[in-house]
N, C-alpha and C positions, 0 to 999 in steps of 0.2 A: 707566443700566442697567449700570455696570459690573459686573465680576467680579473678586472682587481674586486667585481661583486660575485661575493662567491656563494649567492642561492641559484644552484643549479636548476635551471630551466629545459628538462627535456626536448621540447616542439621548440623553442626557442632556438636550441644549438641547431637543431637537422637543420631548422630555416635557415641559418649563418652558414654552415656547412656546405649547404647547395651551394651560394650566393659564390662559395670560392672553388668549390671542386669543377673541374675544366667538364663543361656541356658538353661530352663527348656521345653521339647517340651512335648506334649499331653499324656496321661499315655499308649495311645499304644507301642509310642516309647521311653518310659522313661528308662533314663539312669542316673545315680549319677551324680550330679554337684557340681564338686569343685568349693568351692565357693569362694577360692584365685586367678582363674584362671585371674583374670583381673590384678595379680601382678607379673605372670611369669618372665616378662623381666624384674624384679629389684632384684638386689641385696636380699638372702634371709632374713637375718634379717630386712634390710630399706623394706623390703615387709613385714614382718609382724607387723613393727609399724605402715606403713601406715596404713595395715587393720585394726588393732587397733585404728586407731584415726577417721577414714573414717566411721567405722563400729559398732566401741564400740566393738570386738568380742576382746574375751581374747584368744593369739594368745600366750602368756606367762607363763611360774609359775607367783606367785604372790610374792613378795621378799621375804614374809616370808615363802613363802615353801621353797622359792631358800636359806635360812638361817637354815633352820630348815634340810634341804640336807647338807650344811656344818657342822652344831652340829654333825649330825650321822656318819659323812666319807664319806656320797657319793661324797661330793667334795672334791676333793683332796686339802689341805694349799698349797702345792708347786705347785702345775697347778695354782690355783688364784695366786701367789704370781708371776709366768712365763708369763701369760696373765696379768696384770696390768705393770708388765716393759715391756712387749711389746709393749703395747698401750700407756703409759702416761710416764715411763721410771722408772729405779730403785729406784732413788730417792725418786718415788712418791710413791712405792707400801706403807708404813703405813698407809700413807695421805688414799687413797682410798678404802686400808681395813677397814680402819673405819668406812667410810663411808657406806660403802656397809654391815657391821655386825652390825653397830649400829644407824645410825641416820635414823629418821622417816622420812617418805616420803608421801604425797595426793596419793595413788593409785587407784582410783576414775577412770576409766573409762566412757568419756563423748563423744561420739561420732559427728562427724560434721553433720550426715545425720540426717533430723528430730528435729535439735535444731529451725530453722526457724518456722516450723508450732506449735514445742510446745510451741514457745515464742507466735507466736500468739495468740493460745487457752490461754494460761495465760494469756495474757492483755486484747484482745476482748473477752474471752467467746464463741469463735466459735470453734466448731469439724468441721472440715471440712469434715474429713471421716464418723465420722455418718452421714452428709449431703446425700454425695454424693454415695458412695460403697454400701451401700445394693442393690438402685437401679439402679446403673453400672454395679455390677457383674449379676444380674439376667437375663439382659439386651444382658450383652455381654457373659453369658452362650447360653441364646434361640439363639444367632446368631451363635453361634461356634459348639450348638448342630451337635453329630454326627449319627443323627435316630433315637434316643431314643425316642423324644418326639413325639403326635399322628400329629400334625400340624409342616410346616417347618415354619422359620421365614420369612416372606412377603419378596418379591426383594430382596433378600440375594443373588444372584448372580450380584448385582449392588455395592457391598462392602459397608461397614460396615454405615462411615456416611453416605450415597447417600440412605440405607435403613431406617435411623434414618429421614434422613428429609421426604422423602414420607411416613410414619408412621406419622410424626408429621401433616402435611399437608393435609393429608387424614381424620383423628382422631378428636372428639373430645373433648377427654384428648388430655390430654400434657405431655411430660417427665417434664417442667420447669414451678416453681410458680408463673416467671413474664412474661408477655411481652414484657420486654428486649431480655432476654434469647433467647426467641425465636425468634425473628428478627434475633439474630448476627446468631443462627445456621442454617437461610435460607441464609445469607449472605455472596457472597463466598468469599469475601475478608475478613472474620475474619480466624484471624489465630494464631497459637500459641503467636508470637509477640503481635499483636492485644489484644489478653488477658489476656497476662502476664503485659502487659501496665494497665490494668484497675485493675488486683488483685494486683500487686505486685507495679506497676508504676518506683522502682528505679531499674534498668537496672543492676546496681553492685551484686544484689541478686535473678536475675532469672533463674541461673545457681542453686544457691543455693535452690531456690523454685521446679525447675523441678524435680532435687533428690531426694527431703526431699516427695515429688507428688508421682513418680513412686517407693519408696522403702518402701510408705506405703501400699501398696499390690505388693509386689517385684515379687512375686510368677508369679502372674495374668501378671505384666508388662513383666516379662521374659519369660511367655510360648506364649505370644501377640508378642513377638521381633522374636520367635523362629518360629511360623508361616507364618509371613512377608515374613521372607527372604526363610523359608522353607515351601511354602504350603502342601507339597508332605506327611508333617507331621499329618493331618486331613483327614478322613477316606473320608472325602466330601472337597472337597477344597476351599475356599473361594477366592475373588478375593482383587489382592492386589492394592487398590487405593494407596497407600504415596508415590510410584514411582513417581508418576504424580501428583499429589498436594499434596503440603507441608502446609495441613490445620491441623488445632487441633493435 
């Protein structure tokens, strides 16, 4: 998922970010999500290599079925033989029947989302998500609750972090094991930027770090994007602070 312009653009990435995390809204309103839908406007096959390479999703046979389809007849020799001097020209078509019936190939599916954070866990030893997600989602289930539970979540009509800092400040536990942590999150100048500086520091890879971030709970990030823009989707509505600060 690189980015090869590496001035980070806060508002820039959330907007990209949506455009591919799955539109999933609250299971009132749930409806199937294609989860191609962020390759519409491409070309259909350059769309299903990108999500192939973006995704790791197998979007294809694997050649040896598509070989195993021409042993039996489903392929027809004179349609490959029509399509290969289409593409590459008459000349060529032995050259690339051969290629295509007989030489091996890596078919190895390795996706660009998620390479970032599992090189990390490989060298430091750190999960980030068992870190963080147990008590993220519990967190940001009690605030999204829709009546179920016997108590509502505190100042939940002041939006989401504004309720996390008064919890914090009021409490005292802590959501965070240092004293850092909890400084920047009274701090209203930290900001995505702000933190991607201190986890990430090289700027060419925090395009790369926000993906590999929200598509490790894709789910959770897509029906969080789907309420944003659509409160109307929550049986109780929430209020939308990221209009008006571009924080966390």
């Amino acid at each position: 998922m690189g980015n090869s312009n590496h001035s980070f653009d806060e508002q820039e990435l959330l907007h990209e970010l949506k455009h591919y995390l799955p539109a999933q809204a609250p299971l009132k309103d749930f409806v199937h999500h294609n989860s191609l839908h962020a390759y519409q406007s491409e070309n259909f096959f350059e769309a299903l290599k990108n999500a192939s390479d973006t995704f790791g999703y197998k979007t294809f046979l694997t050649l040896n079925e598509f070989r195993k389809l021409y042993r039996n007849g489903r392929i027809n020799p004179e349609i490959l033989d029509k399509v290969i001097a289409e593409q590459e020209g008459a000349e060529q078509i032995e050259y690339w029947k051969d290629k295509l019936i007989h030489k091996d190939y890596n078919e190895n599916i390795q996706p660009n989302i998620g390479q970032l954070r599992a090189y990390w866990k490989k060298i430091l030893g750190i999960d980030l998500e068992s870190f963080v997600q147990p008590l993220l989602f519990r967190v940001l289930c009690s605030y999204l609750d829709q009546g179920i539970s016997i108590w509502e979540f505190p100042l939940q009509s002041e939006g989401f972090l504004a309720t996390i800092r008064a919890m914090e400040k009021n409490s005292k536990a802590s959501f965070f094991r240092t004293a850092r942590a909890q400084k920047m999150l009274h701090d209203s100048s930290t900001s995505i930027r702000s933190l991607l500086d201190i986890l990430v520091a090289d700027e060419s890879l925090y395009h790369q770090y926000i993906f590999d971030q929200q598509f490790s709970h894709q789910g959770w990030s897509g029906m969080v994007a789907v309420v944003e823009d659509m409160p109307q989707t929550l049986l109780v509505a929430k209020k939308n602070q990221s209009k008006r600060h571009h924080h966390f």
